[in-house]
C-alpha positions in Angstrom: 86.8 102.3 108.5 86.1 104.3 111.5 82.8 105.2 110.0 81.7 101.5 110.4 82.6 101.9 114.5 80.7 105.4 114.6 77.7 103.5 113.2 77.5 101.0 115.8 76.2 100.9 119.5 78.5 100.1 122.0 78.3 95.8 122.1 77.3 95.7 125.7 74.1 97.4 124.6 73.0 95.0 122.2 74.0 91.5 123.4 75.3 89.5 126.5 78.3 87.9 126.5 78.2 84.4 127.6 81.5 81.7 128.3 81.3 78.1 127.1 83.0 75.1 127.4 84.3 74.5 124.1 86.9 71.8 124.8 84.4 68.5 123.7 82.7 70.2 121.2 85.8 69.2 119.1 86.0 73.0 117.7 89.3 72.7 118.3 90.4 69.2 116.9 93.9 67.5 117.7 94.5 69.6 121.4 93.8 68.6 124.9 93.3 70.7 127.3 90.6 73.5 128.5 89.4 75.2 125.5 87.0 78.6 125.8 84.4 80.4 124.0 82.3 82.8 124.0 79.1 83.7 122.2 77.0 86.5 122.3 72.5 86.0 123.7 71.1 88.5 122.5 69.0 90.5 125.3 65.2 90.2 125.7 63.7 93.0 124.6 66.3 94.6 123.1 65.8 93.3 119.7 67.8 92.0 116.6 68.8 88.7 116.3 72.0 87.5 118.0 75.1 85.9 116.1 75.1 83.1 118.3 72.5 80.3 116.4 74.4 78.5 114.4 72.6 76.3 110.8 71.8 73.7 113.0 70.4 75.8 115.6 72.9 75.2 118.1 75.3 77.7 119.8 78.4 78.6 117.5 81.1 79.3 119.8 83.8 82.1 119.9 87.0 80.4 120.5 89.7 82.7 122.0 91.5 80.7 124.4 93.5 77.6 124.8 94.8 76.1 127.9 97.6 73.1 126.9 98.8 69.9 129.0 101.9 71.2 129.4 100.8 74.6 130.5 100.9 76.8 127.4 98.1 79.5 127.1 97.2 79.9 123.6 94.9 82.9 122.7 93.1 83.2 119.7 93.3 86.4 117.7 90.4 87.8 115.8 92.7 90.8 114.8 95.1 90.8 112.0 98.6 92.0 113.4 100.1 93.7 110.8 102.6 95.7 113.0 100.4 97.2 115.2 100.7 94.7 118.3 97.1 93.4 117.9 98.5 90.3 118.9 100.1 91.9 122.5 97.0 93.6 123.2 94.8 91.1 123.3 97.1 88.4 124.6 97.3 90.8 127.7 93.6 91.0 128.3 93.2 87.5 128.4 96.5 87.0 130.6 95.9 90.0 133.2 92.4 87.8 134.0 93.9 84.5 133.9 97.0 85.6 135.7 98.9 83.5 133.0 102.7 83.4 133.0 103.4 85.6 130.3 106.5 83.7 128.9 104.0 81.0 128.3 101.5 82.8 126.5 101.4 82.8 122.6 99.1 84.3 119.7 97.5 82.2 117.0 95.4 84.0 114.2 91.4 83.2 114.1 89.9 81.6 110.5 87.7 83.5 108.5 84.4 83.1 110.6 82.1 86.1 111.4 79.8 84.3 113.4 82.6 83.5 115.7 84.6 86.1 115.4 82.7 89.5 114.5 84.1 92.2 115.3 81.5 93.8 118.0 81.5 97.5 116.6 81.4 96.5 113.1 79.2 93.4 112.8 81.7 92.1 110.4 84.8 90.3 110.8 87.5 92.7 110.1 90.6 95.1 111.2 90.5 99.1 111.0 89.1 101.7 112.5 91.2 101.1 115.6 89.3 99.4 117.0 91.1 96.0 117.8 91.4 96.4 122.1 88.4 98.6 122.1 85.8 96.1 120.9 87.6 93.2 122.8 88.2 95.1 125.2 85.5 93.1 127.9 85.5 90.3 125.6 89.0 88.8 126.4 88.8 89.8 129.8 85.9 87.6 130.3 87.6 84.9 128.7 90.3 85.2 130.9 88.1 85.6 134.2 86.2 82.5 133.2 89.0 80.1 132.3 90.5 81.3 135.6 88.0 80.3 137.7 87.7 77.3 136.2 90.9 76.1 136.4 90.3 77.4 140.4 87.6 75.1 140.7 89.5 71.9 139.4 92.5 72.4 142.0 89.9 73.1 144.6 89.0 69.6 143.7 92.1 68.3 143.5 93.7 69.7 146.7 90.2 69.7 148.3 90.2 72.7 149.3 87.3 75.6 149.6 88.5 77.6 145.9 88.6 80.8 148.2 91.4 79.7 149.6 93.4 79.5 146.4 95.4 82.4 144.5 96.5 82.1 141.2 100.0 83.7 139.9 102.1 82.9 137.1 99.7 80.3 135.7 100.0 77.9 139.4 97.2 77.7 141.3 98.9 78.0 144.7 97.3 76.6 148.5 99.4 79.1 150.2 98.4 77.9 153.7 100.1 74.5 152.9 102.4 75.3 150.6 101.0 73.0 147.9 100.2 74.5 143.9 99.4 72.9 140.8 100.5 74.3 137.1 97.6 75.1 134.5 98.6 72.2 132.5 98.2 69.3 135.5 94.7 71.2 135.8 93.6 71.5 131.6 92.3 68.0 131.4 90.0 68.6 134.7 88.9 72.1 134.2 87.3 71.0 130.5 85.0 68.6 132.0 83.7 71.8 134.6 80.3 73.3 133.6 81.4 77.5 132.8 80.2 79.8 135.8 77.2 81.9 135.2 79.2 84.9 136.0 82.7 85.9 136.7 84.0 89.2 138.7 86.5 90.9 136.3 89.4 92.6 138.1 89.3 96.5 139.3 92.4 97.9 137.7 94.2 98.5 141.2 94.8 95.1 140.9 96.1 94.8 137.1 99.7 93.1 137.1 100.0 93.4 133.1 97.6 95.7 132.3 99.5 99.4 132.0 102.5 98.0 132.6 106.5 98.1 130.7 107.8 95.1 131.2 106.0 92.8 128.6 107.7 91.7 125.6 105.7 91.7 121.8 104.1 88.6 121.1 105.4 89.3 117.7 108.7 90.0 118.2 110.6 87.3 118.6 109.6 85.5 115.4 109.8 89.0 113.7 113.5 88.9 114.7 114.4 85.1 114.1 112.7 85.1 110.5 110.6 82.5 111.7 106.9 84.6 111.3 105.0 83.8 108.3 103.6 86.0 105.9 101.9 85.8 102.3 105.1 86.1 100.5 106.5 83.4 103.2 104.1 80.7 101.6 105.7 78.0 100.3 102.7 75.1 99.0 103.8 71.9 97.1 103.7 72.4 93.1 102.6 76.0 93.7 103.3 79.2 91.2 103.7 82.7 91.3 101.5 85.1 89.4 102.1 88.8 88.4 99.5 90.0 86.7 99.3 92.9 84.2 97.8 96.1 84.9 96.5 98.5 82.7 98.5 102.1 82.3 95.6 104.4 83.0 92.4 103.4 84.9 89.5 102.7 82.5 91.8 100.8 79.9 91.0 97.9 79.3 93.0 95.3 77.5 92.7 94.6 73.5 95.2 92.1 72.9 98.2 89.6 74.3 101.2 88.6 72.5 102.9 86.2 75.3 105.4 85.0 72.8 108.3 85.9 74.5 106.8 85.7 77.9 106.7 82.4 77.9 110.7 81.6 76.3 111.7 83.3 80.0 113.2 80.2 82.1 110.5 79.0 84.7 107.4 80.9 83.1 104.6 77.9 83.1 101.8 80.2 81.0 100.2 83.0 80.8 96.4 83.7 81.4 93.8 86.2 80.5 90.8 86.3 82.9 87.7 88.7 83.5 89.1 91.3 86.1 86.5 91.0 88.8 87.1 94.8 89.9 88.4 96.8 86.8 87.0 96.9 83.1 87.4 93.9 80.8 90.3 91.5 81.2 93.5 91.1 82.2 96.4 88.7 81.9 98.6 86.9 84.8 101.9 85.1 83.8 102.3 82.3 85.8 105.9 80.4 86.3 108.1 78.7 88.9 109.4 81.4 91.3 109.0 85.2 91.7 111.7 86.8 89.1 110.4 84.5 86.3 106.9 85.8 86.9 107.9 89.3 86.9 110.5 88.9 84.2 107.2 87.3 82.0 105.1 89.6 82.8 107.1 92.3 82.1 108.1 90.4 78.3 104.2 90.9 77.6 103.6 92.5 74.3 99.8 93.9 75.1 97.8 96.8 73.1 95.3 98.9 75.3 91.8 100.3 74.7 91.9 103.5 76.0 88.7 105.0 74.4 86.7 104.7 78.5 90.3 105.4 80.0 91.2 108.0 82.3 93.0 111.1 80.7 92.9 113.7 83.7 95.6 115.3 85.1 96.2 116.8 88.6 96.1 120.5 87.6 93.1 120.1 85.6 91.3 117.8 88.5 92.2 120.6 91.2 91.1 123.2 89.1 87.9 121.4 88.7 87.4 121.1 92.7 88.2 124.7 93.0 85.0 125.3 90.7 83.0 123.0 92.3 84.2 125.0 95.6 83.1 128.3 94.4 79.4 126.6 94.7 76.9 126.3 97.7 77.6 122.1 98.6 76.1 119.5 100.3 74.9 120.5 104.0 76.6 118.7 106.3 76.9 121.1 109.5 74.7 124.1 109.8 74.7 125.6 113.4 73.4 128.9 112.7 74.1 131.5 109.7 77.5 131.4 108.7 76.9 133.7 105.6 75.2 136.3 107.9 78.0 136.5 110.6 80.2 136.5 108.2 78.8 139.7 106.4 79.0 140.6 110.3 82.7 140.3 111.3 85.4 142.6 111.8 87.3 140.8 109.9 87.7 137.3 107.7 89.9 134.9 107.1 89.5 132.8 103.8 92.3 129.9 103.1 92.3 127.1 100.6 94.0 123.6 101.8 94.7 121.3 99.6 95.9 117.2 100.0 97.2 115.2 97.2 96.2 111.2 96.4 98.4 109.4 98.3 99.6 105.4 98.1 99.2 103.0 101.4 103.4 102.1 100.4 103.4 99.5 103.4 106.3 97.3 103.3 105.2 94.4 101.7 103.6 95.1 99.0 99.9 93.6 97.9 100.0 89.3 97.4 97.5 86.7 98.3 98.1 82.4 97.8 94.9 80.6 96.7 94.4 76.9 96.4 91.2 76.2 94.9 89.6 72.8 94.4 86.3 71.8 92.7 84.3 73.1 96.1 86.6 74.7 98.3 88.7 77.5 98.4 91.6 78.1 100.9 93.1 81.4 101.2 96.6 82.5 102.8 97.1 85.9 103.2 97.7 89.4 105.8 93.8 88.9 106.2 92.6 92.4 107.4 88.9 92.1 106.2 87.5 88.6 106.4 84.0 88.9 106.1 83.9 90.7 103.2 86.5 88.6 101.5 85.1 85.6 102.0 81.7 86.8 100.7 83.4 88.3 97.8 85.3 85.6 97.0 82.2 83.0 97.5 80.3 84.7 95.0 83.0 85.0 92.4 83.9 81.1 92.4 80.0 80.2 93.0 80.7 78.6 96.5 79.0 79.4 99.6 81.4 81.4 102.2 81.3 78.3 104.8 83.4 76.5 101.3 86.0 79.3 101.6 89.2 78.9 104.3 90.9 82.1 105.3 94.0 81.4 107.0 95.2 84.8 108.9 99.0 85.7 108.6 101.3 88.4 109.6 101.0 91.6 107.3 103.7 93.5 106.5 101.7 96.8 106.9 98.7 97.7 106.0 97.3 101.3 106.3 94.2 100.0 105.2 94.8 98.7 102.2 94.7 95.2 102.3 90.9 96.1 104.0 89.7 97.1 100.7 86.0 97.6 100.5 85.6 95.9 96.8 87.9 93.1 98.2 90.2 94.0 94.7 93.4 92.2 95.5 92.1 89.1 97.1 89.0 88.6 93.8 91.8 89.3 91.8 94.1 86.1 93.2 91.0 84.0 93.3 90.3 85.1 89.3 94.1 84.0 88.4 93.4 80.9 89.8 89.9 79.9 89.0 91.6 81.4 85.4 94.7 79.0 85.5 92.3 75.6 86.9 90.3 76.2 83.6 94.2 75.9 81.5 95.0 73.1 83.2 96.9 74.1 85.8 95.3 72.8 89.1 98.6 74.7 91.2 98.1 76.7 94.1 98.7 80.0 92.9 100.7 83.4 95.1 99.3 86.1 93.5 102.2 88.7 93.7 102.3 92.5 92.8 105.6 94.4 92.7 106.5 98.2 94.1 105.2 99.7 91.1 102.1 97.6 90.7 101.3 98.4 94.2 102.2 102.3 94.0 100.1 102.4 90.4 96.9 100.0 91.3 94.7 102.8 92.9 92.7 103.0 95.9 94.4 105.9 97.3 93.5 108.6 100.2 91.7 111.2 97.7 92.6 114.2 97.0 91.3 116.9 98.8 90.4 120.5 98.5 89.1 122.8 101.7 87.9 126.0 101.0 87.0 128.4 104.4 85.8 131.5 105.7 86.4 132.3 109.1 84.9 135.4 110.7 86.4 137.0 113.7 84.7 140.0 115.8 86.6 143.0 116.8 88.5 141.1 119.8 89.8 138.1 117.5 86.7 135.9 118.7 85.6 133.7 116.6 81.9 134.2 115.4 81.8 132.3 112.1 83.0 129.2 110.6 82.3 128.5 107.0 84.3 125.2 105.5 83.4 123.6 102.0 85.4 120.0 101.2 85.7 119.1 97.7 86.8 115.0 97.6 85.6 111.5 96.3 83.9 109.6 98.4 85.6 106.2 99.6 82.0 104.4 100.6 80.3 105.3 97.7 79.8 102.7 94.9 80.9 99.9 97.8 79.2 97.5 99.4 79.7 100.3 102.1 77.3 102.4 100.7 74.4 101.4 102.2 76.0 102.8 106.3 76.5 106.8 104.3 72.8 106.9 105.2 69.9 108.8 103.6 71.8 111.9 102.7 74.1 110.3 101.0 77.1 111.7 102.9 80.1 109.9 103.3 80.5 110.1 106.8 84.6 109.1 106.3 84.7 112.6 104.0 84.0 114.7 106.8 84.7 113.2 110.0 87.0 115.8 112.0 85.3 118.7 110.6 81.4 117.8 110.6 81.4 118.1 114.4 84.3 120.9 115.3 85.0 121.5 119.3 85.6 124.8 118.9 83.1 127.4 120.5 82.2 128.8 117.5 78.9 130.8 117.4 77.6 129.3 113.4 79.2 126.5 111.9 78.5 125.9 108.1 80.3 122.6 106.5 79.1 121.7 102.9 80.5 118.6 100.8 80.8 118.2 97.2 81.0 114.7 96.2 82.7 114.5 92.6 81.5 110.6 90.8 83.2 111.1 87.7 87.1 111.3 88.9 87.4 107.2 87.9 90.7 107.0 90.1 89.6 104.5 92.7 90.2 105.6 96.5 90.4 104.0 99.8 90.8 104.6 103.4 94.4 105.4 104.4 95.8 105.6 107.7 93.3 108.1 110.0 91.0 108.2 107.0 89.4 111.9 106.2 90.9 112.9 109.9 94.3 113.2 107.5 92.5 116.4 105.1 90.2 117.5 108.1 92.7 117.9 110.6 95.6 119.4 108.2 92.8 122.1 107.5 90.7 122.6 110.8 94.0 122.9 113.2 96.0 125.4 110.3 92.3 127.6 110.3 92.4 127.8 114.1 96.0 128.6 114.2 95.0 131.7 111.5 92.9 133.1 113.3 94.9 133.1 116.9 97.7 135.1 114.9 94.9 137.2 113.1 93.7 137.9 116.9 97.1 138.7 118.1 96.8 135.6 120.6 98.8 132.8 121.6 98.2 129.4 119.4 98.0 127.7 122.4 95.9 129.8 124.6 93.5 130.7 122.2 93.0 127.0 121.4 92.1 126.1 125.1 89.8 129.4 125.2 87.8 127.7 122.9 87.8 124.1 124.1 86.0 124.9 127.5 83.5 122.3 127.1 85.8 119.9 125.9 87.8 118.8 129.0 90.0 115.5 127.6 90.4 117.8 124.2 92.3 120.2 126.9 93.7 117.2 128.8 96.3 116.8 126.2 96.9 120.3 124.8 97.3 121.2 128.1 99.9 118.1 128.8 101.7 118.4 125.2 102.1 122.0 126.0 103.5 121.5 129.3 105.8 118.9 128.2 106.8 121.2 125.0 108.3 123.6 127.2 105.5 125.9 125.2 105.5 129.0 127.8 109.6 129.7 127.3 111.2 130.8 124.1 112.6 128.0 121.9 116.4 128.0 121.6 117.7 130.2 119.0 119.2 128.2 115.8 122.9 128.8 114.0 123.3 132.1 112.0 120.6 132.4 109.1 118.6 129.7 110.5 115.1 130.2 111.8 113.5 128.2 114.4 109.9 128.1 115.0 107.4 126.0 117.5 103.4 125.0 116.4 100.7 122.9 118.2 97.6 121.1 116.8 95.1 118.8 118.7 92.8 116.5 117.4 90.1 113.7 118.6 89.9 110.6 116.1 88.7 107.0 116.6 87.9 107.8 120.4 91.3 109.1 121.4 92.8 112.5 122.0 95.7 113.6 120.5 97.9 116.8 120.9 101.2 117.6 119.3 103.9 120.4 119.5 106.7 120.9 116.6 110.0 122.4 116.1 110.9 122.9 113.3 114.3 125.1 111.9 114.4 126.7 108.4 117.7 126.9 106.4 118.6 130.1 104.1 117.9 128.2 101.4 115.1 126.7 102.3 115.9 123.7 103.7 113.4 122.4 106.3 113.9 119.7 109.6 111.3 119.0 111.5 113.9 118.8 114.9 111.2 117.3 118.1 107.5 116.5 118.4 106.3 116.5 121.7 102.9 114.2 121.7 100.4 113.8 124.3 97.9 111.4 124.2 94.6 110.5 125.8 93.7 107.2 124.5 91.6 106.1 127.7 93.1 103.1 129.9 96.9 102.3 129.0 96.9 98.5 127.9 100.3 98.6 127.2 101.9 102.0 127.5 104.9 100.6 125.0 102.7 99.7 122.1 100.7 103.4 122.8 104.4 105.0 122.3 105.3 103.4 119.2 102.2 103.5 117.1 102.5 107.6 118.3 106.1 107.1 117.0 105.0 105.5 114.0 102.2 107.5 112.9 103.9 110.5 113.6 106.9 109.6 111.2 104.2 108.4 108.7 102.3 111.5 108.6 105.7 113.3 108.5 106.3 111.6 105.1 103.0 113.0 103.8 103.6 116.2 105.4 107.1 116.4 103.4 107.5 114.6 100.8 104.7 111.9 99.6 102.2 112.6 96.5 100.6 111.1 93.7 100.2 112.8 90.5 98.3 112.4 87.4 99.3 113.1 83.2 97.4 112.3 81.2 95.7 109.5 83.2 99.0 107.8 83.9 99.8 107.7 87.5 103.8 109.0 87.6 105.1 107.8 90.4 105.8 104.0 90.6 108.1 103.8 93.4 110.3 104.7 96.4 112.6 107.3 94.4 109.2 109.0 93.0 107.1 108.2 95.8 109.3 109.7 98.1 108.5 108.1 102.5 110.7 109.3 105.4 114.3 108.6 105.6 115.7 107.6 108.6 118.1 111.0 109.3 114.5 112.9 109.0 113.1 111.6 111.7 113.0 113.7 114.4 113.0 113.4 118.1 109.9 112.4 119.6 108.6 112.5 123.1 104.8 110.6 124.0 103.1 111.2 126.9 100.2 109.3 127.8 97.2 111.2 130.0 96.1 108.6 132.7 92.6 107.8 132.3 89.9 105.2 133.7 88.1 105.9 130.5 87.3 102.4 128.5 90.3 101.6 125.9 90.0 103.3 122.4 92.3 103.7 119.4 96.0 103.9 118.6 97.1 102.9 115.8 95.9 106.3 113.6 95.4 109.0 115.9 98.8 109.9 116.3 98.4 110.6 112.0 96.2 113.6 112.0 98.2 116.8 114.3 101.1 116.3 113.0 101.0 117.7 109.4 99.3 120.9 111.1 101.4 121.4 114.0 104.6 121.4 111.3 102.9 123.9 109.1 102.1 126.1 112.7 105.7 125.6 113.5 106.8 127.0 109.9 104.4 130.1 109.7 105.8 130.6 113.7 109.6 130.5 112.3 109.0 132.3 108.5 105.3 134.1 108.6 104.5 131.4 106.0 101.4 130.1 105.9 101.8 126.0 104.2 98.2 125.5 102.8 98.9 122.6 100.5 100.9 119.2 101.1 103.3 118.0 100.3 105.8 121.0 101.6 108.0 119.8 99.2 110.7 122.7 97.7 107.9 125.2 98.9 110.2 126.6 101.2 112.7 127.1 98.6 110.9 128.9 96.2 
């Protein structure tokens, strides 16, 4: 998704971002209080046509903010928080500005409306890409700013009083001269009726109070820990039943016949229904009953045949040996900076390497589930919404209904990776199909689509499989003077409604971002592509996107050829980053931090020990990270301390920076160890947690974040912690064994 970002100018550039008084407008029916918005002019000019016209031809507002009559600040979240701490991060934005009381501050997801609530990098209403704080960034500020002063000018009224002689702290407007202050909530009621100020002064962050601070508690957490948060599976709708559908064994199949006989003699299976799959071939069938366990139980007590004459038979040897042809071949330019070939036939000496990355499942915690409630011209829809615009398009179309006649109500997700942003909207059509399926039986229920471990695992959409092959030409004193990389991978974009951003030479930009534009002084530069169409296993973005193949091959390359120069790993990494100064910034800092100029402690008797770096720059931010690992006589391999340093611009909250580090880092560790997807015969073989192997918790290792102070502008966290880590692992084992790791996962390769 961070392709969609890439592909759009910075917000500021292209509209100006205006306040209005919401609160009358009865946008927000059933509170009182001050109620802001915000909608976007577009600039004279500067052309396109602004978001803000609504139909009628009237202003559609941009809700964010809620002051209540007793004093509650309630922000409106465009973002889906699905772990990440969305929901903190922009709460803080608009609290910092409105110097709110953050004990009485809370988080309330924002409907399904793009014109409303677009994100500003995309166009679209949607999470990914990182992007959440970076887009909103000024946004929520200005909301802040401009409820502030409003609020100012009502007790300035009230107290009569000039409003420069009033400070605001703790959401109380105090008169500090006499001694007298008013709470937000005595002021809501007054400030609504106020005209919004043409302008307001946003703090300079040597006054922030929240901003880059430790002491502020997640929004999330406390209904996280009291079981009081709601997500899908949380849903609990009057009359409503569960559906499991099933799904076919191999992708391509499609379905020839149903026998729900003994389906439906399970106790508290309602029916079963066959429907057209809006995403895969032909039909499928959904058992519907009365709770969970029936549903799966009936789905399971299916008797169904399977036309597999279109189905997918590959395997993975014969689909990697088929990218290592298409390899051996001249691919598409993406990168040429100079003569590769020539310098090549030029060097003193070459490196050539193969990497190669597996399909890999999204495996977040709550597997894929949407609730629909569909009436004769309305559709309302519960779920982890990460994607709303597209959703509610997609879903429009399917059920003939415009997407103004489709509700999305936001909940927490249970993870995400970016799968429940899925760019043909597969889950969420396929909920909508069950239902539209099950009105048209008689059963006029709203229906929780539910799919189980192993339908989630099996159902596709996976980070492709990867191969790298590369050439690296070196002169006589180990500089480099050639780069030559050719990627082999389906593209996640094409044969989307994505398709149309890849541009006119039809390159995916999510296949090569990472390697297209390498910051290493390297004299020629050569990157090709090869595209496969025919591989019928559907992919998806996953966690970092092509950053997770890119990085795994750019940052093991660089690493060959410092030990093929006789140099330091480190050293000859900054050598080359001259002109890259925040690149440095953290190599430099992880390095420091990593202890990486003394020797590494020595490990028991027959154990080796060794230490790697990597350093990588995805959506925005700047990541660098040194491993230790130790390696067992027999193989055995723990990954023992990462040292991370980050540059991820200004520090909104320095907590929620350290644990998506944390958390991406144990992610990618999974990947890096254990986590694969294989294929026999067109049949996916893993289904779940024992075969599809994540981290367990006495594997994770210790972990140390640093974060590089910066005035920069905000930018992403919640992937970039993903791509250095397989690499600086690998670094770390070649540094402990002289084994170079060139394909993931590790797995027993250490043992063999």
């Amino acid at each position: 998704m961070h392709a969609l970002a890439k592909r759009q100018d910075r917000p500021e550039a292209a509209a100006e971002l205006r306040m209005i008084n919401v609160s009358r407008r009865g946008f927000m029916k059933g509170t009182a209080g001050l109620a802001l918005g915000l909608y976007l002019a577009p600039l004279s000019g500067r052309g396109g046509q602004g978001l803000a016209a609504g139909e009628d031809g009237a202003f559609a507002p941009n809700a964010f903010l809620r002051v209540m009559t007793d004093g509650e600040v309630v922000v409106i979240a465009k973002h889906l928080e699905m772990g990440q701490g969305t929901y903190t991060g922009l709460a803080t934005l608009v609290a910092e500005e409105l110097d709110a009381d953050w004990q009485r501050v809370s988080v309330e997801g924002a409907p399904a409306d793009t014109q409303r609530y677009k994100n500003l990098l995309f166009g679209l209403q949607g999470t990914g890409g990182s992007t959440s704080i970076a887009n909103a960034f000024e946004q929520m500020r200005q909301a802040g700013a401009t409820a502030r002063a409003m609020l100012v000018s009502a007790a300035a009224a009230r107290l009569d009083v000039p409003a420069e002689r009033l400070t605001v702290r703790d959401s109380r407007v105090l008169h500090e001269a006499s001694g007298r202050e008013l709470g937000f909530g005595e002021l809501a009621e007054a400030a609504a009726m106020l005209p919004v100020p043409a302008s307001v002064t946003l703090k300079t962050p040597d006054r922030f109070t929240l901003i880059g601070k430790q002491r502020l508690h997640r929004q999330d957490g406390p209904a996280k820990t009291d079981g009081s948060a709601r997500f899908t599976q949380d849903v609990r709708l009057e009359g409503m039943l569960i559906a499991v559908p099933a799904h076919p064994p191999r992708f391509g199949s499609r379905l020839a016949s149903v026998d729900d006989g003994e389906a439906l003699q399970v106790p508290g299976v309602v029916a079963s229904v066959r429907f057209p799959s809006p995403t895969r071939d032909g039909d499928l069938v959904a058992v519907l009953a009365r709770n969970t366990w029936a549903a799966i139980r009936g789905r399971d007590a299916l008797t169904l045949e399977w036309d597999d004459s279109d189905a997918l038979t590959l395997s993975t040897d014969a689909l990697e040996a088929d990218y290592r042809e298409r390899a051996g071949r001249p691919g598409q330019p993406v990168t040429r900076r100079g003569d590769a070939e020539t310098a090549l036939d030029e060097a003193a000496r070459v490196i050539e390497a193969e990497y190669v990355v597996p399909y890999l499942a999204h495996a977040a915690m709550e597997p894929l589930n949407c609730v629909v409630e569909l009436g004769d011209d309305h559709c309302t829809i519960h779920n982890g919404e990460q994607w709303q615009t597209m959703d509610q398009q997609q879903v429009a179309n399917l059920l003939g209904l415009s997407p103004r006649q489709v509700t999305i109500h936001q909940l927490y997700a249970g993870g995400s990776f970016g799968r429940r942003a899925n760019p043909v909207s597969d889950y969420v059509l396929e909920a909508a199909a069950i239902a539209q399926a099950a009105r048209a039986h008689g059963q006029d229920a709203p229906i929780k689509m539910v799919w189980t471990r192993e339908d989630d695992t099996r159902g596709g959409h996976y980070r492709p499989f990867n191969l790298h092959r590369a050439r690296l030409g070196l002169d006589a004193d180990g500089r480099l003077t050639a780069w030559h990389q050719r990627l082999v991978g389906q593209s996640i974009m094409m044969g989307t409604p994505m398709e149309s951003m890849m541009g006119q030479d039809g390159i995916d930009p999510t296949s090569v971002e990472g390697i297209a534009e390498l910051p290493y002084a390297v004299p020629t530069l050569n990157v090709e592509l090869h595209t496969p169409r025919d591989i019928g296993v559907p992919v998806q973005w996953w966690r970092s996107v092509g950053h997770t193949h890119t990085a795994f091959s750019t940052e093991s390359l660089i690493d060959e050829a410092a030990v093929a120069a006789g140099q330091d790993p480190y050293r000859y990494r900054r050598e080359r980053l001259a002109e890259h100064p925040r690149w440095r910034g953290v190599l430099d800092l992880a390095a420091d931090k990593a202890g990486w100029s003394s020797s590494l402690a020595a490990g028991a008797e027959g154990v080796r020990r060794g230490r790697g770096i990597a350093v990588h720059q995805s959506f925005g931010s700047f990541v660098a990270q040194v491993a230790e690992v130790s390696v067992h006589g027999d193989g055995r391999l723990e990954v023992d301390r990462v040292v991370c340093a980050v540059d991820c611009g200004l520090a909104i909250n320095p907590d929620m920076i350290r644990a998506q580090m944390e958390g991406g880092i144990g992610f990618a560790l999974a990947a890096t160890l254990h986590s694969e997807l294989t294929l026999e015969n067109g049949r996916v073989q893993q289904d779940n947690f024992d075969g599809f192997r994540v981290l367990r918790l006495d594997e994770m290792p210790r972990i140390e974040v640093h974060i590089l102070s910066s005035a920069e502008a905000p930018t992403g966290v919640g992937e970039p912690g993903v791509p250095p880590l397989a690499p600086a692992v690998t670094n770390a084992i070649h540094a402990a064994t002289g084994r170079r790791i060139r394909r993931l996962p590790i797995g027993d390769q250490l043992k063999a």
